[in-house]
C-alpha positions as CSV (number, residue, x, y, z in Angstrom):
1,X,110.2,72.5,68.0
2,X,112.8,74.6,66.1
3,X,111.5,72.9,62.7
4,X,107.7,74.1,63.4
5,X,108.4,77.7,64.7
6,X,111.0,78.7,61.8
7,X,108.1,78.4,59.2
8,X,105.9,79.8,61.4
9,X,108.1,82.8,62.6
10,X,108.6,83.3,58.0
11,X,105.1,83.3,57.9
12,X,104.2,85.7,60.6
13,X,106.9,88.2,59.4
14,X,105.5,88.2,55.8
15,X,102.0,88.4,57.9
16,X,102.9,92.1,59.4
17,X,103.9,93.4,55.6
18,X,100.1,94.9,55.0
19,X,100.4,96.8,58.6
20,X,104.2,98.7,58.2
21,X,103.1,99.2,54.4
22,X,100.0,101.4,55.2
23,X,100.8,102.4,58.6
24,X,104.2,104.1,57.4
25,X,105.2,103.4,54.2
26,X,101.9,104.4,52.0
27,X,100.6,107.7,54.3
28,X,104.2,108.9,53.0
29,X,104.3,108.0,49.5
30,X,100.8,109.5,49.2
31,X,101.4,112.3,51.1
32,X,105.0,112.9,48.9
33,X,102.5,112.6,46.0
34,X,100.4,116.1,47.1
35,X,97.5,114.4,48.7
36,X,96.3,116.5,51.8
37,X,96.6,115.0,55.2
38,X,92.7,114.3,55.8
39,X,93.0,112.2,52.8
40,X,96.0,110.6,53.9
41,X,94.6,109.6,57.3
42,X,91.4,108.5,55.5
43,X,93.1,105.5,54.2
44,X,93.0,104.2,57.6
45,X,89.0,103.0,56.9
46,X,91.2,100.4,54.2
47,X,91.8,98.1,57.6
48,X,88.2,97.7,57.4
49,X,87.9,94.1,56.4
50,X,90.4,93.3,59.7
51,X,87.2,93.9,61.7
52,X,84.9,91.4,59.9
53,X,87.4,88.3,60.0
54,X,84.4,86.7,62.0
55,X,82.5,86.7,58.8
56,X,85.1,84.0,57.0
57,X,86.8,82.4,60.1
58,X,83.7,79.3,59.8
59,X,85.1,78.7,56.4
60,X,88.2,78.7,57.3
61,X,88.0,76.2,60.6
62,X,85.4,73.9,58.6
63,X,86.3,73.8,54.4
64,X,89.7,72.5,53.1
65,X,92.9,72.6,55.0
66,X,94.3,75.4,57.3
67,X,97.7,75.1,54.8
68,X,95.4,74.8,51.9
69,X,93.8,78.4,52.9
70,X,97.4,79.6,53.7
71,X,99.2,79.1,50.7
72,X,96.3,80.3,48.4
73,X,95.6,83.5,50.3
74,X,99.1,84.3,50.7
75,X,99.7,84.0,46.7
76,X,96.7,86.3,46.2
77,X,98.5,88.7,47.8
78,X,101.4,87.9,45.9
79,X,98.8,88.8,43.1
80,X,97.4,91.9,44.2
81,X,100.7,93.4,44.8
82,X,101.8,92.8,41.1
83,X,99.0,94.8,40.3
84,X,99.5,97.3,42.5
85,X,102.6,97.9,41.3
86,X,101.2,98.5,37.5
87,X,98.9,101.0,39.4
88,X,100.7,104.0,40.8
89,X,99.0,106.1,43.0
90,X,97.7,109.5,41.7
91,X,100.1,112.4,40.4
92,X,100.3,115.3,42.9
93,X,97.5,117.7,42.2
94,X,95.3,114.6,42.8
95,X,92.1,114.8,44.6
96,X,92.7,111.3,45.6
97,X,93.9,107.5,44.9
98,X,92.1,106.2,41.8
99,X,89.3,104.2,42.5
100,X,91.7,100.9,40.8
101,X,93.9,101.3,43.6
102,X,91.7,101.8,46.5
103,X,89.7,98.3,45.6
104,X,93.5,96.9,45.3
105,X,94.4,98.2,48.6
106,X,90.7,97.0,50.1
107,X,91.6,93.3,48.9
108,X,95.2,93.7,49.9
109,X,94.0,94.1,53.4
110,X,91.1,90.8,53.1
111,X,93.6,88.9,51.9
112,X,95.6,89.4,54.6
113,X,93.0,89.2,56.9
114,X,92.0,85.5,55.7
115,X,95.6,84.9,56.0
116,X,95.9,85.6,59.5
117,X,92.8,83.3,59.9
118,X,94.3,80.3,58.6
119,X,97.9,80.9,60.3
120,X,96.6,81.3,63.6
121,X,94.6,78.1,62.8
122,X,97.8,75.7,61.9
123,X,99.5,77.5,64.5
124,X,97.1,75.8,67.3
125,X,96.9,72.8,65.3
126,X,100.8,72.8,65.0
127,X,101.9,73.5,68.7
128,X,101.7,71.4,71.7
129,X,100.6,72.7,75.3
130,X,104.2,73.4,76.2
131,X,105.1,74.8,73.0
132,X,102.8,77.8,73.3
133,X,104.7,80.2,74.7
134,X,107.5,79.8,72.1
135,X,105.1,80.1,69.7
136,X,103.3,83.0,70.7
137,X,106.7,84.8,70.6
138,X,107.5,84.0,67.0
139,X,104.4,85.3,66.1
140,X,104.3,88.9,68.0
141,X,108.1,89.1,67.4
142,X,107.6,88.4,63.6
143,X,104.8,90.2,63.3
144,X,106.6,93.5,64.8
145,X,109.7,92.8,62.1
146,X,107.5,92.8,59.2
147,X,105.7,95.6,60.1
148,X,108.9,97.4,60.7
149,X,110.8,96.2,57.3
150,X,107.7,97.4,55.4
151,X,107.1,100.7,57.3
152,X,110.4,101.8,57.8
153,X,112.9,99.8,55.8
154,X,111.0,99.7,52.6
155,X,110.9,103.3,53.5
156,X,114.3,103.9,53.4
157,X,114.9,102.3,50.0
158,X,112.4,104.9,48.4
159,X,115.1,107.2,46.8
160,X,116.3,104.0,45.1
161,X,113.0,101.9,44.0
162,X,110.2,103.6,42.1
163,X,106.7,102.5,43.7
164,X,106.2,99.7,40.9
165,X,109.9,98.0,42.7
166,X,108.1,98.4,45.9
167,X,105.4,96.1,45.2
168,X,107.0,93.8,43.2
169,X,109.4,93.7,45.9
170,X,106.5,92.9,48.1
171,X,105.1,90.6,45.5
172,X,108.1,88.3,45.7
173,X,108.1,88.1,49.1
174,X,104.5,87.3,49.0
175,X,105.0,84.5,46.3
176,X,107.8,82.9,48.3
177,X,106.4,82.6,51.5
178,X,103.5,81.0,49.6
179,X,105.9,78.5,48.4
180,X,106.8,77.9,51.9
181,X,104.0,77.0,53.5
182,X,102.8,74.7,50.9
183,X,106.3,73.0,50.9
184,X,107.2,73.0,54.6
185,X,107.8,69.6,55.8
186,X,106.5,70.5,59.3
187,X,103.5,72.0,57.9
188,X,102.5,68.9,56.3
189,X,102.5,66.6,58.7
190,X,99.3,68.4,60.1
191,X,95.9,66.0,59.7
192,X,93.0,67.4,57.3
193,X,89.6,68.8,58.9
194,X,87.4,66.5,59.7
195,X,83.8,66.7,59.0
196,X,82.4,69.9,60.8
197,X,79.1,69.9,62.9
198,X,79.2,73.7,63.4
199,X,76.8,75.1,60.4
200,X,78.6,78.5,59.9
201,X,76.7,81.1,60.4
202,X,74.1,80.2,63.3
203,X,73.1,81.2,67.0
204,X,74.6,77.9,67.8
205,X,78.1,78.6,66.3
206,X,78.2,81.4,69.0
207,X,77.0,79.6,71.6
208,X,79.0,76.8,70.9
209,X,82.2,79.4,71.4
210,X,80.6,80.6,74.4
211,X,80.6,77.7,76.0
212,X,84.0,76.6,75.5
213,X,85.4,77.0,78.4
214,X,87.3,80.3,79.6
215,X,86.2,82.0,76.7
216,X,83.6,84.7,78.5
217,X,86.6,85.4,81.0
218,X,89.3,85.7,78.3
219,X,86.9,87.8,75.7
220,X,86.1,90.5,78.3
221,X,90.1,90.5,79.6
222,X,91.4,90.6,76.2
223,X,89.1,93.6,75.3
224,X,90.3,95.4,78.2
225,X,93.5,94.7,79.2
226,X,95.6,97.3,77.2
227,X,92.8,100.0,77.4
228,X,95.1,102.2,79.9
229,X,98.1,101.0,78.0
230,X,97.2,102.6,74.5
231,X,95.6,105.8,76.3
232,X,98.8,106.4,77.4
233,X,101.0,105.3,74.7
234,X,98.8,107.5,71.9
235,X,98.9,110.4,74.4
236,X,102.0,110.6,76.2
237,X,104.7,111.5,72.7
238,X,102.3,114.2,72.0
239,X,102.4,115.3,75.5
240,X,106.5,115.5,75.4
241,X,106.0,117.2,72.2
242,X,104.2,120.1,73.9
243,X,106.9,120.7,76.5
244,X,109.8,120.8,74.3
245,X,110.6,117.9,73.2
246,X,111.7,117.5,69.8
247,X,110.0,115.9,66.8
248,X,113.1,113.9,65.3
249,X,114.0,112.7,68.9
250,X,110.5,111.4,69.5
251,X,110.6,109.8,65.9
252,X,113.5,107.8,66.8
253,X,112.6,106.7,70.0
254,X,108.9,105.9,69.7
255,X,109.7,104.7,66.9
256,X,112.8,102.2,66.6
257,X,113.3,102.4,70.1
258,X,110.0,101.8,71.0
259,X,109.4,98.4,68.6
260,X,112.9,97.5,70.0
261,X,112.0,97.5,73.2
262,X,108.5,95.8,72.6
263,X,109.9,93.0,70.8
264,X,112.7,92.4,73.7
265,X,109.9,92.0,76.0
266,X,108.3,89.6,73.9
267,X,111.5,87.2,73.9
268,X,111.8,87.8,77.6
269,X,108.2,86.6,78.2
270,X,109.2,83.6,75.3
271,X,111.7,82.6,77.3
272,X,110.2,82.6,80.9
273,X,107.6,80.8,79.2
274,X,109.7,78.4,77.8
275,X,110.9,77.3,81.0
276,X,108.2,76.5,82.6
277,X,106.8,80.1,84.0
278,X,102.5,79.5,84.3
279,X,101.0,82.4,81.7
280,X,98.7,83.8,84.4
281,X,101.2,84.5,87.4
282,X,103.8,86.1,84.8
283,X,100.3,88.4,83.4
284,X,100.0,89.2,87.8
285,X,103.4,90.7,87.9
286,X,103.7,91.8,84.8
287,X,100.6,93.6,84.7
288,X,101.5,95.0,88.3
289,X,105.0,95.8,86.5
290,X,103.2,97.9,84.1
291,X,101.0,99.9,86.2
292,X,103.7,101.2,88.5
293,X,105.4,102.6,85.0
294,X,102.0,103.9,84.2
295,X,101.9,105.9,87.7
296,X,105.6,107.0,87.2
297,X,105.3,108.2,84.6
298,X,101.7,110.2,84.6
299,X,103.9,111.5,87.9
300,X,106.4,113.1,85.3
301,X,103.5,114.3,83.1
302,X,102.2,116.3,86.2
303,X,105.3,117.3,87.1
304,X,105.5,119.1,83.8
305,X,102.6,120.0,83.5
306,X,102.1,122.3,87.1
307,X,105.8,123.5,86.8
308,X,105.5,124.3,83.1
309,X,108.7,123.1,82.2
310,X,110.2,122.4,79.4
311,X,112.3,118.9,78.1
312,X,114.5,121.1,75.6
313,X,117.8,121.8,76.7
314,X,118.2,125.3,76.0
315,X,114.9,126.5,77.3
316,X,114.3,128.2,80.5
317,X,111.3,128.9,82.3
318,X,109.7,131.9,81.8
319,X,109.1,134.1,85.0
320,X,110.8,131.3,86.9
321,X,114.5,132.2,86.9
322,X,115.8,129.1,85.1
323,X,118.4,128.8,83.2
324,X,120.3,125.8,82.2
325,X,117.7,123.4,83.5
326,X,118.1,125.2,87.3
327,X,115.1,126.1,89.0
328,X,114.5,128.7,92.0
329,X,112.7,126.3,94.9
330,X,111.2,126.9,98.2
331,X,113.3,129.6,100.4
332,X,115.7,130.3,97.3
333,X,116.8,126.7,96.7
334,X,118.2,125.5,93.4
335,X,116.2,122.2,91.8
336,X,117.9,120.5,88.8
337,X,114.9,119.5,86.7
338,X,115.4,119.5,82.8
339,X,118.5,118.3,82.7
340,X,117.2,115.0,84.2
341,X,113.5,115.1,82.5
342,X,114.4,114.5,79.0
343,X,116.3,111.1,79.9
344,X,113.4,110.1,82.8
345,X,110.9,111.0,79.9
346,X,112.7,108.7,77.4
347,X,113.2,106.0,79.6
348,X,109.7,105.7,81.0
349,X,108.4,105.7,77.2
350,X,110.5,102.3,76.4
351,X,109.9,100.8,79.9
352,X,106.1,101.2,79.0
353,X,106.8,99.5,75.1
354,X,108.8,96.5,76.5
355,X,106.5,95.6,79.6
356,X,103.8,95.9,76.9
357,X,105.5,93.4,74.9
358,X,105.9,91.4,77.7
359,X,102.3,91.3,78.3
360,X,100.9,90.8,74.7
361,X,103.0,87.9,74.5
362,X,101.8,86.2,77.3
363,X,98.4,87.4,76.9
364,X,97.9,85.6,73.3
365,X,99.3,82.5,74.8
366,X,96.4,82.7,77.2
367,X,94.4,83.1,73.8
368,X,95.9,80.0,72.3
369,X,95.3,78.3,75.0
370,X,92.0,78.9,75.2
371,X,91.3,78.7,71.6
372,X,92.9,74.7,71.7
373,X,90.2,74.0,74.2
374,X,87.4,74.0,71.4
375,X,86.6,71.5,68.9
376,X,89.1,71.2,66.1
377,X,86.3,72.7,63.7
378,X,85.4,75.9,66.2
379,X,89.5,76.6,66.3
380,X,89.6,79.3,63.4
381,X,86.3,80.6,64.4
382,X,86.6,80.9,68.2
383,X,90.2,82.4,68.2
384,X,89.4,85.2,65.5
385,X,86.9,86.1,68.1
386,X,89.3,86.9,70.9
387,X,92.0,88.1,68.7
388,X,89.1,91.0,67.1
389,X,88.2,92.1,70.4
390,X,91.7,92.5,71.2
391,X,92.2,94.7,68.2
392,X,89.0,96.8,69.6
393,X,90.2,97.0,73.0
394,X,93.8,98.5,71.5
395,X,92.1,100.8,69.1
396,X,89.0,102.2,71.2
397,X,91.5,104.5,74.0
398,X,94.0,105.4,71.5
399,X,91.1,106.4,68.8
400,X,89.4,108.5,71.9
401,X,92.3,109.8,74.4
402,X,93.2,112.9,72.7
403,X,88.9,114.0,73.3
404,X,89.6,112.5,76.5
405,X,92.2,115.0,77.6
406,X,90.4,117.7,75.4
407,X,86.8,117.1,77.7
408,X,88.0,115.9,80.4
409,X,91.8,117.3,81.2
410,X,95.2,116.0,81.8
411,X,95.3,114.8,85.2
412,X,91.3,113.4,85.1
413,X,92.4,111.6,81.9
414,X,95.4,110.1,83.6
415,X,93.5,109.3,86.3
416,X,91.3,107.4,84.5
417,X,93.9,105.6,82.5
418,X,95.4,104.3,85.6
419,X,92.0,102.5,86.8
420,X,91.9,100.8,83.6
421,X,95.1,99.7,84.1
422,X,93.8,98.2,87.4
423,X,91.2,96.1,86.0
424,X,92.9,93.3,84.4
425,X,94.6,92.8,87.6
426,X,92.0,92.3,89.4
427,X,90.5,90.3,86.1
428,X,93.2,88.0,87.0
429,X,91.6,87.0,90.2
430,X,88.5,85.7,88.6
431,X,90.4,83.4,86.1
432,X,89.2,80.2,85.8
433,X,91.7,76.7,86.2
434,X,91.3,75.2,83.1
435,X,93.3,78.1,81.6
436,X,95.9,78.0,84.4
């Protein structure tokens, strides 16, 4: 097994470079560069093309090899990179990118989006049953590296290498994990496609993925399960922020400690899946795991909220009589409560990051799972379907739960964040065997 998940584990790693490169390391340069912040959060519309990988996944599943679609897409991004880096982005004073580097930037991202088509195609044609749940941990785990090494340690090298050494930096890496997956040994022992009987763009294709079974139950818990999860996880730094805690701390721990923690829970759930644990009882108490964080810590959100506290140190209440985190209580008692908050905020914020890596692991197992339960030619097709509406169901609260609190308040919101976390508990009731 070790010989088909260290390819696959390279792959995925290189996979995540497009995500840490605009998610951290271009809103900087650009923003280093004098462009205003509107600007700089408009180049999230370049993930774009992530949203229509339904539109190439038939060509993927049905013409030429999964490998074949790998290697080729993975050197055009090898390609595009070069050029990008013989395209700096505008001088400060700029209105904007140029117009060269935005198209870049737009193929940068379908490139990688056909490339996560074909490797999550060779990835179910390359594991067994039992070696899913390995293999779903190579791929969230290397996923969550990549992103990182682009985002923050390319980041990091930017006093040192000019934005042309960036990208052909990236371009290299590109070009050699291109090599490797057209030379892997284990990748080759994987059969061509056969002759497909799925015309690709047809009411049948979908209701041939409809009717594979488990995909209606998986489809709508795939697009809700981390609903309350992201709510809270876009809403509750900027919450801290507002009672005092401060920037640089939140930086480092929803930041590094946050993907740390997310990618010890997916090894956990790797390794209970390895031996032996089912996918849907770990997602039961996992999932229950998870809500109880969730109510803990919307507890401490309230708990600041009504007593207006603050998380810094130094601060005192106003009007309150605290100093030095001591608080006047009921009939002249002294509560300690900021002295403990700041740790009981941190904490809750990495509990919430590594159960939620424990349940995205096991959760695209599920997916695979499913996914191997079509015909060989529906693979590509029918598991870019559940893995889009996953991306939905992550983006829709987060994209929303700052007009949430805005319309509706705090404790309504969090309220509301903890049904949704409900849901896919229940959900789990209504799974059906063949996925079991």
């Amino acid at each position: 097994m070790r010989g088909k998940l260290l390819p696959l584990a390279s792959l995925y790693l290189v996979q995540g470079l497009p995500y840490g490169l605009q998610s951290g390391l271009l809103p900087t340069l650009l923003r280093a560069r004098g462009l205003s912040l509107t600007r700089v959060g408009l180049a999230k519309a370049l993930y774009a093309p992530w949203l229509f990988k339904l539109a190439w996944a038939p060509l993927v599943g049905a013409r030429g090899s999964a490998r074949a679609w790998l290697a080729r897409s993975t050197a055009a991004l090898g390609l595009v990179c070069g050029l990008l880096a013989a395209l700096p982005p505008s001088e400060s004073g700029q209105a904007g990118l140029p117009a060269a580097a935005v198209g870049l930037l737009l193929l940068l991202n379908l490139g990688a989006a056909v490339q996560d088509v074909a490797l999550d195609t060779l990835a179910m044609q390359l594991l067994e049953p039992a070696e899913l749940g390995p293999g779903s941990t190579a791929q969230v785990v290397a996923y969550k590296l990549g992103a990182a090494l682009a985002g923050g340690g390319l980041l990091a090298l930017l006093p040192t290498l000019s934005w042309p050494g960036l990208f052909l930096l990236l371009a290299t890496a590109y070009w050699l994990a291109a090599a490797l997956a057209w030379t892997a040994p284990a990748l080759g022992q994987l059969p061509g496609p056969g002759p497909s009987e799925h015309p690709c763009y047809t009411l049948r294709l979908l209701q041939d993925m409809v009717t594979v079974p488990g995909t209606l139950w998986t489809a709508s818990f795939v697009l809700t399960y981390k609903l309350g999860e992201q709510g809270a996880n876009s809403l509750f730094p900027l919450l801290l922020l507002d009672h005092g805690a401060s920037a640089a701390e939140l930086g480092l721990w929803n930041g590094l400690g946050a993907v740390a923690c997310s990618i010890a829970g997916s090894f956990l759930a790797g390794v209970l899946l390895a031996r032996h644990w089912k996918p849907l009882p770990l997602l039961g108490s996992v999932l229950q795991l998870r809500l109880g964080g969730l109510a803990c810590q919307t507890a401490l959100l309230f708990h600041l909220d009504t007593l207006g506290a603050s998380l810094h140190p130094s601060t005192a209440l106003k009007g309150e009589g605290l100093s030095l985190g001591l608080r006047a209580g009921p009939l002249g008692c002294v509560v300690l409560l900021p002295s403990v908050l700041p740790g009981a905020a941190l904490l809750s914020l990495c509990l919430q990051h590594f159960l939620g890596g424990l349940v995205t692991t096991t959760t695209f197992t599920v997916m695979m799972r499913c996914s191997q339960l079509a015909p060989s030619a529906l693979q590509a097709t029918h598991y870019s379907l559940l893995a889009t509406l996953e991306l939905l169901g992550k983006l829709l609260l987060g994209t929303v739960a700052g007009a949430l609190v805005d319309t509706l308040g705090l404790h309504p919101c969090f309220f509301f964040l903890l049904i949704l976390s409900t849901l896919p508990i229940l959900g789990l009731g209504l799974a059906p065997s063949t996925l079991a």
